[in-house]
C-alpha positions in Angstrom: 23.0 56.1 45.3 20.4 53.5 44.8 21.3 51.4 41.5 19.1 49.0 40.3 18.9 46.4 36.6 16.6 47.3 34.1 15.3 44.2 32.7 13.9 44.6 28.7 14.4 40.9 27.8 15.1 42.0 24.4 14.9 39.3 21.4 18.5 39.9 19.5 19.0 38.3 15.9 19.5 34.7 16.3 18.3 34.0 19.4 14.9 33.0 20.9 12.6 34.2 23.1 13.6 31.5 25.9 17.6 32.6 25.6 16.8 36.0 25.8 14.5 35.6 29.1 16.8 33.1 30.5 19.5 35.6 30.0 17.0 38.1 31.9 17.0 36.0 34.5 20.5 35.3 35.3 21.0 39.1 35.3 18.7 39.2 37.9 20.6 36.9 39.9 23.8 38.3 39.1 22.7 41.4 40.1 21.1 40.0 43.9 24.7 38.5 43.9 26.9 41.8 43.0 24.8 44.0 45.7 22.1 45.6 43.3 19.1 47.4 45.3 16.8 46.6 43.1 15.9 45.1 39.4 13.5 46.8 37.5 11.0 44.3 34.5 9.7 45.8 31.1 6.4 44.5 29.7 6.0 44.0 26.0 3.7 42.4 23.4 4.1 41.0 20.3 7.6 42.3 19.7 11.0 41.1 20.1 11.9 44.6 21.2 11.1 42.8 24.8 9.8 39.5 25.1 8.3 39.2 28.9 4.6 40.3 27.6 3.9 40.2 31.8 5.7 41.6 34.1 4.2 40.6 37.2 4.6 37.1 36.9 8.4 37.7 35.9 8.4 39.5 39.3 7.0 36.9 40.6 9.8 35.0 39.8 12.4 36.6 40.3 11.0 37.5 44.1 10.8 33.6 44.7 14.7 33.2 43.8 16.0 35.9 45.5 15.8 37.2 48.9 17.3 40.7 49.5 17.1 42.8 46.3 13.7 45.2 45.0 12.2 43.4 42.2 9.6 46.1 40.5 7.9 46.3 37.1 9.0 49.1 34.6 6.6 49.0 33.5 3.1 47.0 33.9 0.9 48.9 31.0 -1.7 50.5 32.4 -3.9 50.7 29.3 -4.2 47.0 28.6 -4.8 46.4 32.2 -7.8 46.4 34.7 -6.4 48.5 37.5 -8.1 46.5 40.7 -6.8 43.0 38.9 -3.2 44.7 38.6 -3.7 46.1 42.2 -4.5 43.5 43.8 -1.3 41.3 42.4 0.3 44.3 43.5 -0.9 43.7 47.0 -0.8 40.3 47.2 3.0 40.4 45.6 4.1 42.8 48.3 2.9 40.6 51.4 4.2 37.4 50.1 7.5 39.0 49.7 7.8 41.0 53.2 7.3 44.9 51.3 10.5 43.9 47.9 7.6 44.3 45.2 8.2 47.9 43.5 4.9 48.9 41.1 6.0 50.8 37.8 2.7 51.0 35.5 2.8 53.4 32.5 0.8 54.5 29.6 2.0 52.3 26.8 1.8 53.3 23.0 -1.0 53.0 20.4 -0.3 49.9 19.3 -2.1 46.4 18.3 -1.8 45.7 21.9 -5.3 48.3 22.7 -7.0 45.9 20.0 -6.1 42.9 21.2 -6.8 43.3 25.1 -9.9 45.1 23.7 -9.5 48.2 25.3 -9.1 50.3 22.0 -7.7 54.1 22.3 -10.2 55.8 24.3 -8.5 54.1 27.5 -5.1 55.0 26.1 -6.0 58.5 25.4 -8.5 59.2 28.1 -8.3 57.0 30.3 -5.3 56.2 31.9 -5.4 59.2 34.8 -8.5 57.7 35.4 -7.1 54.3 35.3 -4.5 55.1 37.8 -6.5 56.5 40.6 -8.8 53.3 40.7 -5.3 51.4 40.9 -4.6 53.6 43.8 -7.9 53.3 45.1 -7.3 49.1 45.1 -3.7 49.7 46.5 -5.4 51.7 49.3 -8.6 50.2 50.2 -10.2 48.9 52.0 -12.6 48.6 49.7 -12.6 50.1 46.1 -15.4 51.4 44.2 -15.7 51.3 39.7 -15.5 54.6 37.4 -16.8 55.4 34.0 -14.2 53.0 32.3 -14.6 50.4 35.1 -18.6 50.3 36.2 -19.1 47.9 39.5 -20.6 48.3 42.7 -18.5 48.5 46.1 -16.3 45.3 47.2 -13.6 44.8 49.9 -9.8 44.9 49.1 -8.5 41.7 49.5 -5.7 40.9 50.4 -6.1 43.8 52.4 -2.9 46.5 52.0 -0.9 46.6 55.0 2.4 48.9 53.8 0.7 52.4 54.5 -0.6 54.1 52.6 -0.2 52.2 49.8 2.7 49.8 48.2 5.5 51.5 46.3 4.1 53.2 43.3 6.1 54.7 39.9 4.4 56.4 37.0 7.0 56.4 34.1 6.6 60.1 32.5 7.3 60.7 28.6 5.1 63.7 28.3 4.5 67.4 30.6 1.0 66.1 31.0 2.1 62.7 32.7 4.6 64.3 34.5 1.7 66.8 35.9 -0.3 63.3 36.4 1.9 62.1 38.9 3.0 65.3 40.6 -0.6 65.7 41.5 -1.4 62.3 43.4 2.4 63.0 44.9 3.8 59.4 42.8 7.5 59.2 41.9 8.6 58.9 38.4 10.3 56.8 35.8 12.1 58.6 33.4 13.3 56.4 30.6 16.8 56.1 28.6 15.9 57.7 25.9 16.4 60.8 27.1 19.1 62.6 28.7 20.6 64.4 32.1 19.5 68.0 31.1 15.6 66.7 29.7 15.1 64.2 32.8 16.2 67.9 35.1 13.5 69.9 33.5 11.0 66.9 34.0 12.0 66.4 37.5 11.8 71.0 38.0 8.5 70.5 36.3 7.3 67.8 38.9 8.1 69.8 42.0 6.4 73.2 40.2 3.5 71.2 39.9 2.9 70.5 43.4 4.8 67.3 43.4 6.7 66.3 46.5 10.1 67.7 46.5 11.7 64.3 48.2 10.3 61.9 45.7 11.9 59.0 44.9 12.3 59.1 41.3 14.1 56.5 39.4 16.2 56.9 35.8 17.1 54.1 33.5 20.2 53.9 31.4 22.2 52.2 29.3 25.1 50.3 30.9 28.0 48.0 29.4 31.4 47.9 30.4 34.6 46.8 28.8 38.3 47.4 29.4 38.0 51.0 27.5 35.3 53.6 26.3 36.1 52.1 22.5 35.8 48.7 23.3 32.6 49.2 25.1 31.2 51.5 22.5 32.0 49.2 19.7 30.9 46.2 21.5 27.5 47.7 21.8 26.9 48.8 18.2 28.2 45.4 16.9 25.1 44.3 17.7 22.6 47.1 19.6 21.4 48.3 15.9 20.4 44.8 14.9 18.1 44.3 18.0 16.5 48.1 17.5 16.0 47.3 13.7 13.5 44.6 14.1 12.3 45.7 17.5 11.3 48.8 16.6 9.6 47.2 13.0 7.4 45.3 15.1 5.5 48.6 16.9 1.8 48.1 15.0 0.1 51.1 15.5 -3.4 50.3 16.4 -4.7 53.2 14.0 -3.6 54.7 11.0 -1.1 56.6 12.3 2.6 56.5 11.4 4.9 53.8 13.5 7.7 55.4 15.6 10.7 56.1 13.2 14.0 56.3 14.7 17.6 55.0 12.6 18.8 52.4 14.7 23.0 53.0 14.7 22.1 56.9 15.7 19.9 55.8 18.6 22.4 53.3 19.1 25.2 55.8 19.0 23.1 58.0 20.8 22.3 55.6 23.7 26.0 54.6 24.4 26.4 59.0 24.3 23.8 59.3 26.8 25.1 56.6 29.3 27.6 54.5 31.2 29.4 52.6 28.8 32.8 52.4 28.8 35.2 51.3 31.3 34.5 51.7 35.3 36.4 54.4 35.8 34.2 56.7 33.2 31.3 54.5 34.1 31.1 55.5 37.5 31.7 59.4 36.9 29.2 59.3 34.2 26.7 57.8 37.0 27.7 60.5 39.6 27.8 63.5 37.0 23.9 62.1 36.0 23.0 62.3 39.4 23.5 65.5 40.4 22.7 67.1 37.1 19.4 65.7 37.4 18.4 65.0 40.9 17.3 61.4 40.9 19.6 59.1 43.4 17.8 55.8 42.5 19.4 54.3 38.9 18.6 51.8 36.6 20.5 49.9 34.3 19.7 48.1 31.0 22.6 45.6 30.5 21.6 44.0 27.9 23.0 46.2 25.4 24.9 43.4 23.2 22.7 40.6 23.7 25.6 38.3 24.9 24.9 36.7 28.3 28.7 36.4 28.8 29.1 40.2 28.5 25.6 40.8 30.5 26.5 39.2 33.4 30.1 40.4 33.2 28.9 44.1 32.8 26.7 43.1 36.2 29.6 42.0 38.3 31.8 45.0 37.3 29.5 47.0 38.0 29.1 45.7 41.6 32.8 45.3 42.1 34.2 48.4 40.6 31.2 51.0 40.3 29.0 51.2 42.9 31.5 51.2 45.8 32.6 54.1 44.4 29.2 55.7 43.9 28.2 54.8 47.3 31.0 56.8 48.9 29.4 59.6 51.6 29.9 62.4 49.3 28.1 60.5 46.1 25.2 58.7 48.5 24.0 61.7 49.9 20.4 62.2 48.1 20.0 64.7 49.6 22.6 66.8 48.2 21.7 65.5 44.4 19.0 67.6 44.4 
């Protein structure tokens, strides 16, 4: 198995935005440290929800103070983006670290953030396949040529790509129709914790119907805390997990008229630490490797920020390199291979 950190960043009650990034970024560390692959960074505006509103440069980062681990973004929002600026960080990100820098861009949501950036909902409802194949078209080069959304004559790629044919690329898929999206330009996906084992299988099924490679590298986030017992972890995370999805999710500004996403933050809270590894190694670890073969996907991702508390963050990250993954790594789990 590949496992990996899911960075949010998330604001919790009583803190501020610097603790909560700091925290972010000893995680990171921790997890270079405790023999993570790779570590994963969420993009968010105006929210406490997450409060890193750019992932690249927090990639940038967090390449310069390590030197083994994947450092990725999960995701860079397509929608509020130009695609040949974000490509060629991309590029430029994955020569000055040797080939470490992972691309995750995404859709986004209808929020304020379309208003702002002044892109507006045409590019999030219209554009964004569009969007992504003059990304891919940058990533590629060598030189890249505008679209309807993006009007400008022909110019070189520069710093010209050199990992063939492009650097590592992940669409995360919330809908059939992105899922489609991806499976046609052959793009792994990132499917997000909010769902679980049996949805991410039919996602992944519905990827390789649609022509989508069947080896693809696709990556799944979860939830992860751990704590000397499934109760203690459990309680631990909804001491505090509800208060952080309260206000985080009351901060989503639709950019229209439309409704803002409604969820009751103790069941999702419930329902995350249902739907993933917390608890205590031992369950954590066959949670992990039941996950993986249900659905396919050998490359994981965990959010461990799930009480806020750095203590218990970086804690969660050195039991999980200690007592998890050697398990998961064993021949019989680390065959991908076999997952699928």
């Amino acid at each position: 198995m590949i496992f990996g950190l899911f960075v949010l960043a998330p604001r919790f009650p009583h803190q501020s935005d610097h603790e909560s990034l700091d925290r972010a970024h000893r995680a990171i560390l921790a997890a270079e440290s405790a023999g993570f692959d790779s570590a994963w960074i969420a993009e968010h505006h105006f929210m406490p929800y997450g409060v890193c509103p750019d992932a690249l440069t927090f990639a940038a980062h967090a390449l310069g103070a390590t030197t083994r681990i994947a450092v990725g973004t999960a995701v860079s929002v397509l929608s509020t983006a130009h695609p040949v600026a974000l490509g060629e960080r991309a590029l430029l990100l994955d020569a000055l670290s040797a080939g470490r820098f992972r691309l995750g861009v995404g859709r986004g949501s209808p929020l304020v953030d379309l208003e702002v950036f002044q892109r507006g909902l045409p590019s999030y409802e219209e554009g964004f396949a569009d969007g992504l194949d003059l990304l891919l078209r940058t990533m590629t080069g060598p030189t890249v040529s505008g679209d309807r959304w993006f009007p400008f004559r022909e110019v070189p790629v520069v710093p010209a790509p050199t990992t063939k044919p492009h650097p590592p690329l992940t669409v995360a898929a919330t809908s059939p129709a992105t899922v489609d999206l991806a499976a046609a330009r052959g793009l792994p996906m990132l499917l997000g914790m909010h769902i679980g084992d049996d949805d991410k299988r039919a996602m992944v099924d519905r990827y390789r119907q649609s022509g989508g490679p069947e080896d693809a590298p696709h990556v799944s986030a979860v939830v992860a805390h751990i704590a000397e017992s499934r109760e203690q972890a459990v309680a631990e995370v909804m001491a505090t997990m509800p208060g952080w999805l309260r206000t985080g999710l009351a901060a989503h500004v639709p950019v229209d008229g439309r409704p803002r996403p409604s969820r009751d933050p103790e069941a999702y809270a419930r329902l995350l630490c249902d739907l993933h590894p917390v608890g205590d190694p031992d369950y954590c670890a066959e949670v992990l490797d039941r996950s993986a073969r249900r659905t396919g996907i050998g490359h994981v991702i965990a959010m461990v920020e799930a009480t806020g508390d750095p203590d218990r963050t970086l804690k969660t990250v050195e039991r999980l390199g200690a007592q998890v993954l050697p398990t998961l790594r064993t021949p019989a789990v680390s065959d991908l291979g076999k997952l699928a």
